[in-house]
C-alpha positions as CSV (number, residue, x, y, z in Angstrom):
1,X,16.0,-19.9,16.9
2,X,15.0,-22.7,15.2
3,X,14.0,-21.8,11.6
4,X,17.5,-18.2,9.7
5,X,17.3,-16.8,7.4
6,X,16.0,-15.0,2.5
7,X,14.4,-12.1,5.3
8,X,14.5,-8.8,4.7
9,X,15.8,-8.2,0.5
10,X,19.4,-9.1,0.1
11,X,21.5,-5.9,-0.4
12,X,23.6,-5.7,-3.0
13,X,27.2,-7.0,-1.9
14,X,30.5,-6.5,-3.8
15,X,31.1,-8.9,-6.9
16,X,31.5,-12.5,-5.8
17,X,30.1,-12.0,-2.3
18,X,28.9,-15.6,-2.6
19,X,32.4,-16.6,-1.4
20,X,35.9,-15.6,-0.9
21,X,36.5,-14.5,-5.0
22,X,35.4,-11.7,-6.8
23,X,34.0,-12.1,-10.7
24,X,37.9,-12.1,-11.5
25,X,39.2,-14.0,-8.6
26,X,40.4,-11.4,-7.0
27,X,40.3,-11.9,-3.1
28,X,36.8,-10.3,-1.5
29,X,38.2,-8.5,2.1
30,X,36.0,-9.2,5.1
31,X,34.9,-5.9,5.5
32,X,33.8,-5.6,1.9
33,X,31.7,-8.9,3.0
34,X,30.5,-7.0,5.9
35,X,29.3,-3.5,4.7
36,X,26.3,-3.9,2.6
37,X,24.6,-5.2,5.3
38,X,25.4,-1.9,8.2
39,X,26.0,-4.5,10.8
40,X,27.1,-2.5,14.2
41,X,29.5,-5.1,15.3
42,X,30.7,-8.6,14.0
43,X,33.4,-10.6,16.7
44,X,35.5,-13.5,15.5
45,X,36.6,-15.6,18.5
46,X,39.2,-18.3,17.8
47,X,40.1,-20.8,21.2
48,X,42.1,-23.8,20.3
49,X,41.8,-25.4,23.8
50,X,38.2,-25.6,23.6
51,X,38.5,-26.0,19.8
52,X,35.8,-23.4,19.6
53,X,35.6,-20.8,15.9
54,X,32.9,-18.6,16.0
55,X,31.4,-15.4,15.1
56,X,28.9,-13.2,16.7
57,X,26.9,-10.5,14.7
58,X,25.2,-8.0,16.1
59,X,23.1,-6.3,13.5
60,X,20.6,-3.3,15.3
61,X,20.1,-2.4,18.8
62,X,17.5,0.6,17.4
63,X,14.2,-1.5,19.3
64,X,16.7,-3.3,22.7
65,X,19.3,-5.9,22.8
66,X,20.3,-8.2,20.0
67,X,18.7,-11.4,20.3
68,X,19.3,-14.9,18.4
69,X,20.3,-17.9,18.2
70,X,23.7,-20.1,18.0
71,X,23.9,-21.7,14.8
72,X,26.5,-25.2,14.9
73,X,27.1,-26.0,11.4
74,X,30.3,-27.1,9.4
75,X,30.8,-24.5,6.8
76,X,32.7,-25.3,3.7
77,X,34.4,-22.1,3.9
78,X,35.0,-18.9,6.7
79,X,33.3,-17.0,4.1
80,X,30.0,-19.3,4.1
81,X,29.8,-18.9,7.9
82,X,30.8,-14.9,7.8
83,X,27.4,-14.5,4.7
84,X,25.0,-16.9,7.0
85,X,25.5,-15.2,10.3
86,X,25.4,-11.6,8.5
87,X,22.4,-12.8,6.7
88,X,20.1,-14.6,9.5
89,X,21.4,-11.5,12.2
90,X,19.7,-8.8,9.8
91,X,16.7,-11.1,9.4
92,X,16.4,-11.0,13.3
93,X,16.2,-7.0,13.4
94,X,13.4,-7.2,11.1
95,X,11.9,-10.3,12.6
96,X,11.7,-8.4,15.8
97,X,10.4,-5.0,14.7
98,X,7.6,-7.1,12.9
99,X,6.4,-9.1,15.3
100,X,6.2,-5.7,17.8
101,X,9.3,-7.1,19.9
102,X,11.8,-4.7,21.9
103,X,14.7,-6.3,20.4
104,X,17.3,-6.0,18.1
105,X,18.8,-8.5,16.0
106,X,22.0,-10.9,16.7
107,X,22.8,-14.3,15.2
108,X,26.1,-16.6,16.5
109,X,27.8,-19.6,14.2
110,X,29.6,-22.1,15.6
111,X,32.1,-23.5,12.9
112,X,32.9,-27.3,13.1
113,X,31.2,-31.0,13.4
114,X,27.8,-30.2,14.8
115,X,27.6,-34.0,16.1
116,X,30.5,-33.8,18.5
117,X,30.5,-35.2,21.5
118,X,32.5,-32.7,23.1
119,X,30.0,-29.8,23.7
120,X,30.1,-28.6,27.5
121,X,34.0,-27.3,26.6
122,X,33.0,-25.8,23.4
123,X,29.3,-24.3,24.8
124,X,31.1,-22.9,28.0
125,X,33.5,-21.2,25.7
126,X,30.6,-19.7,23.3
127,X,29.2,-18.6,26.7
128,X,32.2,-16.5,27.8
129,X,32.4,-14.5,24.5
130,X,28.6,-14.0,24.7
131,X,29.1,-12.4,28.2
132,X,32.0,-10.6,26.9
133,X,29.2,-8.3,25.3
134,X,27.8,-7.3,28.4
135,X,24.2,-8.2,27.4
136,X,24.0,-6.2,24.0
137,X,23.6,-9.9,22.5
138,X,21.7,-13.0,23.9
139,X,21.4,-16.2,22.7
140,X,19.4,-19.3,22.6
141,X,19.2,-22.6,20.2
142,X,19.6,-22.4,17.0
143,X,20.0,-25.5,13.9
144,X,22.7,-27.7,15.4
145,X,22.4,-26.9,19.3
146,X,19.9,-27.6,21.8
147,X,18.6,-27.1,25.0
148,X,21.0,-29.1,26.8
149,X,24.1,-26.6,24.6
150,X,22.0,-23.7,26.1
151,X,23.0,-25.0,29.6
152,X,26.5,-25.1,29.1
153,X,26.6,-21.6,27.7
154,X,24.4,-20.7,30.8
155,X,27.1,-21.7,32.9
156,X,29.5,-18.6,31.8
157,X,26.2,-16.0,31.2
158,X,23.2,-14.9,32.2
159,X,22.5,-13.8,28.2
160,X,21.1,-16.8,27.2
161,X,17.2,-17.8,26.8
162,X,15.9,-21.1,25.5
163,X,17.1,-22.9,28.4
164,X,15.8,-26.0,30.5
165,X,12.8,-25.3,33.3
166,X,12.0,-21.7,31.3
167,X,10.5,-21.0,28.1
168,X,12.7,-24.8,27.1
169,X,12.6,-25.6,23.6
170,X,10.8,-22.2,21.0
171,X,9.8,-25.4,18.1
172,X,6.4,-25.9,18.9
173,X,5.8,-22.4,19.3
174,X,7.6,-21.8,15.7
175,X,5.7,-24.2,14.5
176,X,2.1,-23.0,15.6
177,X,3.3,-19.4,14.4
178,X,3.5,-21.1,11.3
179,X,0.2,-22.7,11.2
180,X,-1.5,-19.6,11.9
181,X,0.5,-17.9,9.3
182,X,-0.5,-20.7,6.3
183,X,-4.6,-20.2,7.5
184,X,-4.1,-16.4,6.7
185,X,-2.7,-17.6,3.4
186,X,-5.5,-19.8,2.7
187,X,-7.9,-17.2,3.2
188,X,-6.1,-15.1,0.8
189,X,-5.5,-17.2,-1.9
190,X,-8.6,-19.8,-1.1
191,X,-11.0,-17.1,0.2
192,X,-11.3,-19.6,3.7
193,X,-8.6,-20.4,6.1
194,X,-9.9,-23.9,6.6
195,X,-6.7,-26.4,5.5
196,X,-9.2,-29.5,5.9
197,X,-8.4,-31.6,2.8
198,X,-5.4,-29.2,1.2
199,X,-2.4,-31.0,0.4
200,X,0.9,-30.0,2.7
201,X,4.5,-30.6,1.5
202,X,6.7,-30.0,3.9
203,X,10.3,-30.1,3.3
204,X,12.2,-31.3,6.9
205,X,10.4,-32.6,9.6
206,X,12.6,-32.1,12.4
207,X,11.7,-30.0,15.4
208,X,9.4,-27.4,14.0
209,X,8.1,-29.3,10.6
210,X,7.0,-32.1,12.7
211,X,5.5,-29.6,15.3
212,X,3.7,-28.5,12.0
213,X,2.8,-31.6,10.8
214,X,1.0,-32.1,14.5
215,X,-1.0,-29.1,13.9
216,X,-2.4,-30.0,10.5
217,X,-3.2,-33.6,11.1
218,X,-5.1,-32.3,13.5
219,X,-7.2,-30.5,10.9
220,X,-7.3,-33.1,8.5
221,X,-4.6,-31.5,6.3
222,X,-3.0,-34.1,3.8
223,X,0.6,-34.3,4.3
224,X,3.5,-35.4,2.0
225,X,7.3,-35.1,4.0
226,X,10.6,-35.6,3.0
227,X,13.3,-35.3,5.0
228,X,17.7,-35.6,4.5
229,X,17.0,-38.0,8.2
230,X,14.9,-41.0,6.7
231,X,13.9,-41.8,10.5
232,X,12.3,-38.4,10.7
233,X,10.3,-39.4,7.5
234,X,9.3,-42.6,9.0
235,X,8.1,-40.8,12.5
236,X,5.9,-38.5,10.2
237,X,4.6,-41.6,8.1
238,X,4.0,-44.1,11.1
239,X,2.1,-41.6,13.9
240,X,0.3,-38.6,11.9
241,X,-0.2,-40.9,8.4
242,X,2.1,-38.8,5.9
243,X,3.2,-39.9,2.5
244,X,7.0,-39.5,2.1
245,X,8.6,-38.0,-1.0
246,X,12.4,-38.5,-1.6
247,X,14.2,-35.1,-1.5
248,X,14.5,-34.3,-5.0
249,X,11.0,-34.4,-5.7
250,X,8.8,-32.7,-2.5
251,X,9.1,-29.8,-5.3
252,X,7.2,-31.5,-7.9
253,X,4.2,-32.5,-5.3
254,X,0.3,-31.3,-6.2
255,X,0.1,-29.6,-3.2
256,X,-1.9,-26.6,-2.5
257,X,0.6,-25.4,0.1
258,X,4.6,-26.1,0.1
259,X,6.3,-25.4,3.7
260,X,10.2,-25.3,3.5
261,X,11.5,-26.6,7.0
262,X,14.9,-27.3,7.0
263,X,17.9,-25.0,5.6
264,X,17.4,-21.6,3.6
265,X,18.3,-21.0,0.1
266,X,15.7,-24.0,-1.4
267,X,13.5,-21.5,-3.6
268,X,15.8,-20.6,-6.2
269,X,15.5,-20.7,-10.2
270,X,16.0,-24.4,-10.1
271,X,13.0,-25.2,-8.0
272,X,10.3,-22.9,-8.1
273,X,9.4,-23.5,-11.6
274,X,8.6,-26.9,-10.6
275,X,6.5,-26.0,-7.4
276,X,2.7,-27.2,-7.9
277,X,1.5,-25.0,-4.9
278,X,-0.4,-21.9,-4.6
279,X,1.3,-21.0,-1.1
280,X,4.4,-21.0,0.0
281,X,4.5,-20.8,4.3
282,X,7.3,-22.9,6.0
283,X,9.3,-22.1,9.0
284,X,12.7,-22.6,7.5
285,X,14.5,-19.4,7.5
286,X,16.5,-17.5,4.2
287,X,14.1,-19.6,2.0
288,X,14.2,-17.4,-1.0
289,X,18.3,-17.9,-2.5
290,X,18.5,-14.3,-3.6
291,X,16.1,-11.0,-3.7
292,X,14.7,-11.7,-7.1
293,X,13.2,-14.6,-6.6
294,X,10.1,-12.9,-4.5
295,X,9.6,-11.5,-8.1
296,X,9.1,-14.7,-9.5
297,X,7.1,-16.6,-7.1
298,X,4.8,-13.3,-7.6
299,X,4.8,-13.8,-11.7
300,X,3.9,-17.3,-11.0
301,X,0.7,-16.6,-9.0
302,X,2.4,-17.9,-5.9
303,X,1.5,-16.1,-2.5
304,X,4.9,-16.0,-0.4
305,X,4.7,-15.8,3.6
306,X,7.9,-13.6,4.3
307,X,9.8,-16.6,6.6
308,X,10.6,-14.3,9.1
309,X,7.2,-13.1,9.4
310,X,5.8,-16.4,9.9
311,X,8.6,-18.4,11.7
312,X,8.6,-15.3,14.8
313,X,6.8,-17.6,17.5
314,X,10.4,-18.7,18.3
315,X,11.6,-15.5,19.0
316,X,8.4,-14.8,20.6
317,X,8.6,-17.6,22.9
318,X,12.3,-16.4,24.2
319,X,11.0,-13.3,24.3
320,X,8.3,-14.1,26.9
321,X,11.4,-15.8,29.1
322,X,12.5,-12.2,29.2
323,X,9.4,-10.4,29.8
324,X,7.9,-12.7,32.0
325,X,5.2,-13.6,30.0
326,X,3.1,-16.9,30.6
327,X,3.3,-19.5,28.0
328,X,-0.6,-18.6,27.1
329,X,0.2,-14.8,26.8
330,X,3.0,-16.0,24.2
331,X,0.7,-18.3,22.3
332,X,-1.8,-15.5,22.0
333,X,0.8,-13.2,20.4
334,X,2.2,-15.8,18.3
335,X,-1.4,-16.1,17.0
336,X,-1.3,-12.5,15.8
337,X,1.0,-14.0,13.1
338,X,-2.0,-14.7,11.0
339,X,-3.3,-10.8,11.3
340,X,0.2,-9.5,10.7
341,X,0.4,-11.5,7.0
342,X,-3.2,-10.0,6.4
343,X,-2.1,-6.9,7.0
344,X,1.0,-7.4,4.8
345,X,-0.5,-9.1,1.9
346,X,-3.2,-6.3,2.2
347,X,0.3,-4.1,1.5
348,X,2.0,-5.6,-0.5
349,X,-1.5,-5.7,-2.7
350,X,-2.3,-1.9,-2.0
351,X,1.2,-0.6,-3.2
352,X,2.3,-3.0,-6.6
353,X,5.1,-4.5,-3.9
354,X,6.1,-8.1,-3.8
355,X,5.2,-9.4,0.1
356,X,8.9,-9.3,1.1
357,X,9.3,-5.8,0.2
358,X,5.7,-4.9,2.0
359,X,7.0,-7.2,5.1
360,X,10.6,-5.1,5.1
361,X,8.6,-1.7,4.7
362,X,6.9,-2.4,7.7
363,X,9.7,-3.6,9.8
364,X,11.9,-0.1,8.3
365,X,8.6,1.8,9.4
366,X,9.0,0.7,13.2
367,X,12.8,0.7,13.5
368,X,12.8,4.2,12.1
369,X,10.1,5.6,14.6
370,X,11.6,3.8,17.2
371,X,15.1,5.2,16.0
372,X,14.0,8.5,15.8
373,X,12.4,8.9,19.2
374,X,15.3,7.7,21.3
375,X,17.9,9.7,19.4
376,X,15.1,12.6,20.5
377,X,15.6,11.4,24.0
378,X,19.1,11.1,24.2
379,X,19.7,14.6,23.3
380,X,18.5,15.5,26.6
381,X,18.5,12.4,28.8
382,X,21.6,10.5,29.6
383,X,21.7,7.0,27.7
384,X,19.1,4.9,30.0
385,X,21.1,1.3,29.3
386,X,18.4,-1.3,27.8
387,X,15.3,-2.1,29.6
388,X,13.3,-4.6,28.0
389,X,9.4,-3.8,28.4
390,X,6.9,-6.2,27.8
C-alpha cells in the first residue's frame, strides 16, 4: 500500500526506542520494542538461500483479517525495520476501521537492496511465510515492490491482493483519495473546495504524487515538485507544467497546500516552522516524526489531514479485489474520503482535540463496538473463522 505510516498517536515506547540503545546505552530487548504498540503477533523469517529477512506484523484482527502491504527497503539497522513495520501495521488497523473496512491491520518489510534483480526467489519466499499464516495476513505492494513482486508472492499464496488482471496497481486510487481529501480541506480552511489557482507542493512524485499531480492539473491547481528521482521531477515539469524545487526547499514554498508523498517522518521540528501552507494533505504515510507535532501544526494555524485518513483509497482499492467490488463502486467510497475529514475536522473542532487524536477516536470508537459485539457472540457461537462482507 503505497503511501505507511505518523497514523494513529505514537505510544509511548521505552527510553531509546528510536534504535537499539536506551538513554544510557543500555541494550533495548525486542519485546520492549514491541509492547507499547499491543501488536497480536510479529514473525521474523530469516532464509539464506533465497537471501530473504523479513518481518510480518500483525497488529488487530478485531474488524477481519490483517491486510497491508510488503515494504522492500534497506534499513540501517534491524531495529529501523522492527519500529517501521510496528508503526505502519497499527496505522493499518486504524486506517481500516476509518474508512468502514472489515479488516484488520498487517504490514510486511523486506530487509535488503530494494533494486535487486533477483526478486522471483526472494518474492516466492515472502509468499510462503505469508501463507504460513493461514490467511490472518494478506498482502499487496507496498514502497519498494510492485505488481510484478505481487506475482511472485502469488505463486506460494492465495493472500495476496494488488496483483496483475485484478484491482492491479491501488496508486491512482491513493491518489484520488487524496484529492478528494485536500478539497474537504479547502473548504475548511478556504470556505470552497475549489483548488483552481492554489499553489500545490508536493514532495515525491512517484506513483501516487504524480497520480495527484494528474488530478490537480486538471483543475488548474499550480504545482511546485520535488522529487530525490530528478527524472520524476522532469516528467512532472515536461507533461502537467510543474515548477521543480530542489529537496531542501519544497518546505519553504508559498503554497496554500503542502502534500508529503514520498517517505514518513518529513514534518518534524526542523521543517514545519518553515512550511508556508495553510494545509497539509499528502499521501505519504507516518508524516508527522512523533505525536507532538499534530500540536504544533495546530498552534501554527495549519489544518492537518490525518495520512491514513486520506491516503485509504489504496486499501480501498485492494479491498474491492476481496469484496468483489467494481472499480466504480471503489471510486465512489474512496470519494467518501472528503466527508470522512469533514466529519473529523468537525471533531476534532467540537471537542478542543488535535485532528489526529479526533481521527484515532473514531477509529477506537469502531474497533471497540466491533470488539465488543463478537466477544458477545462468541460466548455462545463457536468461532465463525473470517468472512469478509462487503
Amino acid at each position: 500500500m503505497t503511501g505507511s505510516e505518523h497514523g494513529p498517536k505514537e505510544p509511548k515506547g521505552p527510553k531509546g526506542a528510536k534504535g537499539a540503545k536506551g538513554a544510557e546505552g543500555a541494550s533495548i530487548s525486542v519485546f520492549e520494542l514491541m509492547a507499547p504498540y499491543e501488536h497480536e503477533q510479529v514473525l521474523f523469517t530469516y532464509d539464506p538461500v533465497a537471501g530473504y529477512r523479513g518481518v510480518i506484523a500483525i497488529h488487530n484482527t478485531t474488524l477481519g483479517p490483517a491486510l497491508g502491504g510488503t515494504r522492500f527497503w534497506s534499513y540501517e539497522t534491524d531495529e529501523e525495520a522492527l519500529l517501521d513495520v510496528l508503526r505502519l501495521s497499527r496505522a493499518m488497523t486504524y486506517k481500516a476501521a476509518v474508512a468502514g473496512l472489515n479488516l484488520g491491520g498487517g504490514k510486511s518489510v523486506i530487509i535488503g537492496d530494494p533494486k535487486t534483480t533477483r526478486r522471483e526467489i526472494l518474492f516466492r519466499a515472502h509468499g510462503r511465510v505469508v501463507e504460513s499464516l493461514k490467511g490472518r495476513y494478506i498482502t499487496a505492494e507496498d514502497v519498494g515492490t510492485s505488481v510484478e513482486d505481487m506475482e511472485y508472492v502469488r505463486m506460494e499464496t492465495s493472500h495476496v491482493v494488488g496483483v496483475a488482471g485484478r484491482s492491479g496497481d491501488p496508486s491512482p486510487v491513493t491518489a484520488y483519495g487524496v484529492y478528494c481529501g485536500m478539497k474537504a480541506c479547502a473548504a475548511v480552511v478556504y470556505g470552497d473546495e475549489s483548488l483552481r489557482g492554489k499553489a500545490v507542493a508536493i514532495q515525491g512524485v512517484g506513483h501516487v504524487g504524480f497520480h495527484l499531480c494528474e488530478y490537480l492539473a486538471k483543475e488548474s491547481a499550480r504545482l511546485f515538485v520535488t522529487d530525490i528521482d530528478r527524472e520524476k521531477v522532469e516528467r512532472a515539469v515536461h507533461t502537467l507544467r510543474a515548477e521543480a524545487v530542489p529537496p531542501d526547499e519544497i518546505y519553504d514554498v508559498e503554497a496554500e497546500i503542502f502534500a508529503p508523498c514520498a517517505l514518513g517522518g518529513v514534518l518534524n521540528e526542523e521543517t514545519i516552522p518553515r512550511l508556508r501552507a495553510k494545509i497539509v494533505a499528502g499521501g505519504a504515510n507516518n508524516q508527522l516524526a512523533d505525536e507532538r507535532q499534530d500540536n504544533v501544526l495546530q498552534e501554527r494555524g495549519i489544518l492537518y489531514a490525518p495520512d491514513y485518513v486520506i491516503n485509504a483509497g489504496g486499501l480501498i482499492n485492494v479491498y474491492s479485489e476481496l469484496v468483489g467490488w467494481t472499480p466504480e463502486r471503489a471510486r465512489k467510497k474512496t470519494a467518501e474520503i472528503h466527508d470522512t475529514l469533514v466529519q473529523i475536522f468537525e471533531l476534532a473542532r467540537r471537542e478542543g482535540v488535535t485532528t489526529s487524536e479526533a481521527a484515532d477516536k473514531v477509529a477506537q470508537r469502531r474497533i471497540q463496538q466491533v470488539g465488543t459485539m463478537r466477544r458477545g457472540f462468541l460466548a455462545s457461537h463457536a468461532h465463525p473463522g473470517w468472512q469478509i462482507q462487503a
